[in-house]
C-alpha positions in Angstrom: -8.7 -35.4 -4.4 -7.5 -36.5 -1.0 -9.5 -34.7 2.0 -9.2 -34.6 5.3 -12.3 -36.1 7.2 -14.1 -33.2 8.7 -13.9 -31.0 5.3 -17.2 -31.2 3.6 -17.2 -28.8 1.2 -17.0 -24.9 -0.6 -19.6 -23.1 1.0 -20.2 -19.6 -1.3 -20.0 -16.4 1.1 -23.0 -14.9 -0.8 -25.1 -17.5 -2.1 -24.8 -20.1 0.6 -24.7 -23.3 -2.0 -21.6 -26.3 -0.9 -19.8 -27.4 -3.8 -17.8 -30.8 -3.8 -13.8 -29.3 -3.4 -13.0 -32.0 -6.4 -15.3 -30.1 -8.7 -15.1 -26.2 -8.1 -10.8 -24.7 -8.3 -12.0 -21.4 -7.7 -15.5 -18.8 -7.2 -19.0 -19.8 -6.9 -19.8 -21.4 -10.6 -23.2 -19.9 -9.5 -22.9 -16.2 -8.8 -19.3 -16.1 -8.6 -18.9 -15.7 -4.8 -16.1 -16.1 -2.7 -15.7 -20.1 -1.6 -15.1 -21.0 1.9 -14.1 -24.5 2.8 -16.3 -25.8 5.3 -16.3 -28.8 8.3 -18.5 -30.9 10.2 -17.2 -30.0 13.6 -19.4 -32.2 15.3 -17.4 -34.9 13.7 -14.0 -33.9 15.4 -13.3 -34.9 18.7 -9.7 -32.3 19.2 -7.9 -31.1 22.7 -5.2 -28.7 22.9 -3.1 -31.8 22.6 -4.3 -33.0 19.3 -2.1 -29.9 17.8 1.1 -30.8 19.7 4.2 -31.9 18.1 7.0 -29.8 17.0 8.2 -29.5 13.4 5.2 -30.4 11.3 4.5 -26.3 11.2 1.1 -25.2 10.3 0.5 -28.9 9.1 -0.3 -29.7 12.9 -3.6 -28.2 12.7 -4.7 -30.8 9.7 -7.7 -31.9 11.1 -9.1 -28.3 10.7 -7.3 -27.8 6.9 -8.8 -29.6 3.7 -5.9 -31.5 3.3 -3.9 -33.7 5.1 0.1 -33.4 5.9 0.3 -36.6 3.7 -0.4 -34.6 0.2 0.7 -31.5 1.3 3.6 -28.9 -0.9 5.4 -27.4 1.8 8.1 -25.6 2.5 8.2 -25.8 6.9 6.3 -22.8 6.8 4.6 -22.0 10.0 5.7 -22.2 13.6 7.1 -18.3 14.2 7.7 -16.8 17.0 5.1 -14.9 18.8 7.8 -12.5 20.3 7.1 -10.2 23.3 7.1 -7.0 23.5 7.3 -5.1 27.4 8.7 -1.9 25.8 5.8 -1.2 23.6 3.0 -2.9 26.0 4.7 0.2 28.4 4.4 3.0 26.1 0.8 1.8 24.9 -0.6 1.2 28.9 -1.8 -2.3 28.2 -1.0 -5.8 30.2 1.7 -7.8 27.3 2.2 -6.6 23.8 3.2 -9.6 21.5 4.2 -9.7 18.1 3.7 -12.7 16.0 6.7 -12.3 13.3 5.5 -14.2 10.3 8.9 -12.5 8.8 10.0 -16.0 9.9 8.8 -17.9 7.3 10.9 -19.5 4.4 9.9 -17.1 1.9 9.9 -14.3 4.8 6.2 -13.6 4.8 2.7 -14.8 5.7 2.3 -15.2 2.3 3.6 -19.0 2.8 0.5 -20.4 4.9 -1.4 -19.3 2.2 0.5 -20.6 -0.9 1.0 -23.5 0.9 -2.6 -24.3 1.0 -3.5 -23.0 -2.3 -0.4 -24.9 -4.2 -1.2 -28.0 -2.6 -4.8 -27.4 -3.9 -3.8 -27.0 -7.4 -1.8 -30.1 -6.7 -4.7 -32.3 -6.1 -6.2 -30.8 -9.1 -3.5 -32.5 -11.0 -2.2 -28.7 -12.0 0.4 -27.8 -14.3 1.1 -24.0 -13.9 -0.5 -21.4 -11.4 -1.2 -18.0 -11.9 -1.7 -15.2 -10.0 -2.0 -11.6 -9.4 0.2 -10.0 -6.7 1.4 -6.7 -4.9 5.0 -8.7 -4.4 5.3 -11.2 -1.4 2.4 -13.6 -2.9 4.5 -14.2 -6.1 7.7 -15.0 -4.5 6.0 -17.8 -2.3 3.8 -18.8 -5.2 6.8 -19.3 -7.0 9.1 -21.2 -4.4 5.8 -23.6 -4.1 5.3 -24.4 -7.6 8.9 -25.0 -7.3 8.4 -27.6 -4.8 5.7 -28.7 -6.7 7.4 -29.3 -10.0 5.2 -26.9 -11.3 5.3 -23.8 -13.7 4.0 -20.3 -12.4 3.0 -17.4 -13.8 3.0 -13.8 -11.6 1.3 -10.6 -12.8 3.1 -7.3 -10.5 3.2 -4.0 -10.6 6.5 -2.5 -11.5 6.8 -0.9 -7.7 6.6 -4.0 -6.7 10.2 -4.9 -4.3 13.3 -5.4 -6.7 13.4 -8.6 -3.8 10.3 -9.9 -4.6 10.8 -9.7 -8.7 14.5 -10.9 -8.4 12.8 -14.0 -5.9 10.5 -15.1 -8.3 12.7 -15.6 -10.9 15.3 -17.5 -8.8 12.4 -19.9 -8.2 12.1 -20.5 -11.7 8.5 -18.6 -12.3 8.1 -16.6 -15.1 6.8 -13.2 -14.4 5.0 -10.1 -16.3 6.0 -6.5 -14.7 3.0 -4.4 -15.3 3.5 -0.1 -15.4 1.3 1.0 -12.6 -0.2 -0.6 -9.6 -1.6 -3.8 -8.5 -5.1 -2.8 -10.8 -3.0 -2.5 -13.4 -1.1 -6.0 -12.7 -5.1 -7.1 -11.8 -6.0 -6.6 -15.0 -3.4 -8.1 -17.0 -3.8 -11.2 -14.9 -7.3 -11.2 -16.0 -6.4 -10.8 -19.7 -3.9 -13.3 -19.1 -6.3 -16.1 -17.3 -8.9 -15.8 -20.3 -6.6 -16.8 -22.7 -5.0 -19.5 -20.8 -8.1 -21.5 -19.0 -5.7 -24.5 -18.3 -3.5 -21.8 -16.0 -5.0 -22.8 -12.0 -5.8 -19.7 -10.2 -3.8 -19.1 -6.8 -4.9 -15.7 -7.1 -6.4 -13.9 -3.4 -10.0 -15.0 -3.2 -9.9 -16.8 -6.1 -8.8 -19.8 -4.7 -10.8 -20.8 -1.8 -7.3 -22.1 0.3 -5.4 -18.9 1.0 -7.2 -17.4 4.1 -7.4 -21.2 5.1 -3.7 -21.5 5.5 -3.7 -18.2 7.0 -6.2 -18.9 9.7 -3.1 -21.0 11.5 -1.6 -18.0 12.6 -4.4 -17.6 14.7 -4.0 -21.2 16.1 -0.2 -20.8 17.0 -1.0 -17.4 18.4 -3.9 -19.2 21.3 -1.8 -22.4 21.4 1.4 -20.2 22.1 -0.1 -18.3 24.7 -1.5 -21.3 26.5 -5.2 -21.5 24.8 -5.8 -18.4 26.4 -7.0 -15.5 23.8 -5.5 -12.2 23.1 -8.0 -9.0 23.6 -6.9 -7.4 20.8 -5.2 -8.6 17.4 -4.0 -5.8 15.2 -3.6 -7.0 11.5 -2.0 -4.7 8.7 -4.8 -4.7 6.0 -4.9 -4.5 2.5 -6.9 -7.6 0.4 -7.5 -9.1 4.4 -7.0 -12.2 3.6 -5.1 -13.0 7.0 -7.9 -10.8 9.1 -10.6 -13.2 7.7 -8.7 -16.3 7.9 -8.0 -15.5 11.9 -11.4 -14.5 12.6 -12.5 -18.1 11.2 -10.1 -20.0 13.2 -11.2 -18.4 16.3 -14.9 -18.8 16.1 -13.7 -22.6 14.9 -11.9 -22.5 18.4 -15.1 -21.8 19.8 -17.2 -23.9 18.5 -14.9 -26.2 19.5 -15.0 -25.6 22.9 -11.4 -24.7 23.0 -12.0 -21.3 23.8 -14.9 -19.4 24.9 -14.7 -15.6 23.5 -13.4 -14.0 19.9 -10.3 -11.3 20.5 -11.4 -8.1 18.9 -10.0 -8.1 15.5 -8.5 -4.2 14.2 -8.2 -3.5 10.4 -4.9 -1.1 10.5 -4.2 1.1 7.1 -2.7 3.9 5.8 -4.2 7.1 5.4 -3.3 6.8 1.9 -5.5 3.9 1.0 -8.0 3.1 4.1 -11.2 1.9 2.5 -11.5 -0.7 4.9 -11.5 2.4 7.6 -13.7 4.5 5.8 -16.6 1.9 5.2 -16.6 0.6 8.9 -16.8 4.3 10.2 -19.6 5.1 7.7 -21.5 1.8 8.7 -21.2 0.1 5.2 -21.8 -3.1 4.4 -19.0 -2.3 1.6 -16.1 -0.6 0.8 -16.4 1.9 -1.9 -13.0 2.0 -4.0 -10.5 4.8 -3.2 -9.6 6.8 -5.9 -6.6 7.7 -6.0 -4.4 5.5 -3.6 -1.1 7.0 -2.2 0.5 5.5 0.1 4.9 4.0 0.9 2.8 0.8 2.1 2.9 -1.0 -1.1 1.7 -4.2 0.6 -1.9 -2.9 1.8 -2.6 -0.4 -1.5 -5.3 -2.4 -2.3 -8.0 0.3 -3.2 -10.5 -2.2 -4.1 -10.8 -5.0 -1.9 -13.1 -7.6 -3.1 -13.6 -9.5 0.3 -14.7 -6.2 2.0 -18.2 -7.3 3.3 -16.2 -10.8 5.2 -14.0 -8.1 6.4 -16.2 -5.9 8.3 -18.2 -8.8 9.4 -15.0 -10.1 11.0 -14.2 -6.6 12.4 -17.9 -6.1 13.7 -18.1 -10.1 15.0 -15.2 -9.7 17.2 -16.1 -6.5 18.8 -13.1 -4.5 17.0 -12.4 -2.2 14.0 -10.4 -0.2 12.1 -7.9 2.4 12.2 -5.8 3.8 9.5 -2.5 6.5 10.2 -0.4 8.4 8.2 2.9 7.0 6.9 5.1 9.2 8.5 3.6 7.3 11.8 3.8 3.7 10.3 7.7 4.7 9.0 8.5 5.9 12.7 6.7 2.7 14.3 9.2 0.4 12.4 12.1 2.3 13.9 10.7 2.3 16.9 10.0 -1.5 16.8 13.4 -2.3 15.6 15.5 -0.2 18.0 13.1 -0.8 21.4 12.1 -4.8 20.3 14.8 -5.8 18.2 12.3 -7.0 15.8 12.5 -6.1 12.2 8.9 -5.2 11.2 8.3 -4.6 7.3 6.9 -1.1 6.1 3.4 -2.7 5.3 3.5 -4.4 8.6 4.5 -1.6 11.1 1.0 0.4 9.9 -0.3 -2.7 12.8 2.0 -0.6 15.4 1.1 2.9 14.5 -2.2 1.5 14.4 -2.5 0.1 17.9 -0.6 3.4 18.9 -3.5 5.2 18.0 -5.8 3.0 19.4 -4.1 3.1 22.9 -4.2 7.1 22.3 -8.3 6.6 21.8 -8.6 4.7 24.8 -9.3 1.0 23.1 -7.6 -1.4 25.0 -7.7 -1.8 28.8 -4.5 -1.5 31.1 -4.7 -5.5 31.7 -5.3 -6.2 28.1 -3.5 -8.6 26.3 -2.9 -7.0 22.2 -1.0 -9.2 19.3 0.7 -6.9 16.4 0.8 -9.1 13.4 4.1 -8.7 12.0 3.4 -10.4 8.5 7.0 -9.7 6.7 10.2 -8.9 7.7 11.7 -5.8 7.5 15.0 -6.6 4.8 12.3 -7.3 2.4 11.8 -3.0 2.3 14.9 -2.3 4.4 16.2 0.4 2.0 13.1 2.6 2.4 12.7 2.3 6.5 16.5 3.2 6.5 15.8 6.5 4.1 13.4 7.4 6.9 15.8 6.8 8.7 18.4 9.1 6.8 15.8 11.8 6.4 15.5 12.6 10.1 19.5 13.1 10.0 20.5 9.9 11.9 
């Protein structure tokens, strides 16, 4: 397995153990914890201008990845636009509104830093076919990287699931198994799958220890793009969190580094439909409980039983920030209103970040100089049909 030189290691979330990377593909082999790659940041000497250079994408930040460019399976994902916003920074009283529009990525979602990383792990595992389970977006990149990486993959979704996604991953070549019901359902299959195929190398989220590692880089463009100076306030649409934990990692990385000297406030935005993320931070859990009967338009964060709660409300309680969940009547009207003030076409799942920071203006949570980032992690034509019935429904 080729390394980069400050990775050490899989650290397990719970039981603290490292693990050589060349030995463990996927949870703790100990108490099947969550793996999370670890460096020996007193080894790196980096600046702001050890990430410059244009066109290498989120493969720019390599000495702070487990791999290097050299071995990696990419598509050019990375480098989007952090696009601002002065109409909604009015409406919500704060300083500059930004939203970082991951909906410019090749697959059209953040679901590409991820898959980058995890496909290039399977890679170096000398893989032959990946597996995963997934809500939608996740199996459309996994399947454009396995693509790239003459691999075979295998998706478990839901039969909601977007007719883009499922039509996606079988232009990439991936074989696919729709499941009746939601992503449990499509969970569970997977697991029946995986059991009977051991050779199959999990991409699935928190299985692999690589996809909030890739994800972490949106974190890095966002600092590096605003001139190494930190947002207040980053407002992340939340269903399995993978992106929320990943950025809260690369920021206290930035610190350690010296790069920066503060961690913005990181908000958990859901629906009121499926908010166990809300519900345990409000109750002062160290863990979700599951919701019960999730029902919600926000197909993307449905995720009523989140396995990486307790890294979540960490991150949320580290940074000094929270969650908020809204109803999706709100999170509908906040992707209009993104679209027709911003010109930026925010994807149903995403826009709950909008609504979200709406009502966290309304509550008094940011400050009138504060600087707030709206994570914008797909782009609207992947749901276009249903933001346009909204649309249609109000008579327009």
């Amino acid at each position: 397995m080729e390394t980069t030189d400050a990775f050490t290691g899989l650290r397990c979330t719970d039981c603290e153990t490292l693990f050589d990377a060349a030995e463990t593909p996927g949870r703790c082999p100990d108490c099947g914890g969550i793996l999370d790659p670890e460096y020996d940041y007193d080894a790196l000497d980096v600046t702001p201008e050890t990430f410059s250079g244009e066109g290498r994408g989120l493969w720019r930040y390599e000495s702070l990845l487990p791999f290097p460019e050299s071995v990696a399976v990419t598509l050019d994902e990375g480098n989007t636009p952090l696009v601002e916003a002065p109409n909604l920074a009015e409406e919500l009283g704060v300083g500059q509104m930004y939203i970082k529009d991951e909906g410019r990525n090749p697959t059209g979602t953040f679901k590409d830093r991820g898959q980058a990383m995890a496909v290039t792990a399977a890679a170096q595992h000398d893989a032959e076919t990946i597996a995963l389970a997934t809500a939608g977006n996740a199996g459309q990149a996994a399947s454009a990287y396995a693509a790239n990486a003459g691999m075979d993959s295998e998706t478990f979704i839901p039969t909601r699931a977007s007719f883009i996604n499922k039509a996606m991953i079988n232009v990439h070549g991936g074989e696919m198994t729709v499941v009746e019901g939601r992503i449990g359902d499509a969970g569970a299959a997977y697991d029946d799958a995986i059991a009977d195929h051991p050779e199959w190398h999990s991409v699935k989220t928190f299985v692999t220890p690589y996809r909030h590692e890739g994800k972490k880089t949106m974190l890095y463009e966002t600092v590096e793009q605003l001139d190494w100076e930190l947002p207040d306030h980053v407002v992340y649409p939340t269903g399995g969190g993978v992106g929320l934990v990943g950025m809260h990692k690369a920021a206290t990385e930035l610190r350690e580094l010296g790069l920066t000297d503060d961690l913005p406030a990181m908000w958990a935005a859901q629906s009121e439909g499926c908010a166990p993320i809300v519900k345990a931070f409000e109750s002062g859990a160290d863990e979700h409980e599951p919701w019960e009967q999730p029902d919600t338009i926000c197909g993307g964060i449905e995720i009523p039983d989140p396995g990486a709660s307790p890294l979540i409300l960490d991150a949320l309680e580290e940074s000094g920030g929270g969650a908020v969940a809204t109803p999706d009547e709100e999170i509908l009207e906040a992707a209009l209103t993104v679209a027709q003030k911003e010109g930026v076409e925010m994807g149903v799942t995403c826009s709950a970040a909008t609504s979200g920071a709406q009502k966290l203006a309304q509550e008094g949570e940011f400050g009138e100089d504060d600087t707030v980032v709206l994570l914008n992690t797909g782009a609207g034509s992947k749901d276009a049909d249903v933001i346009r019935s909204h649309l249609m429904s109000k008579g327009i």
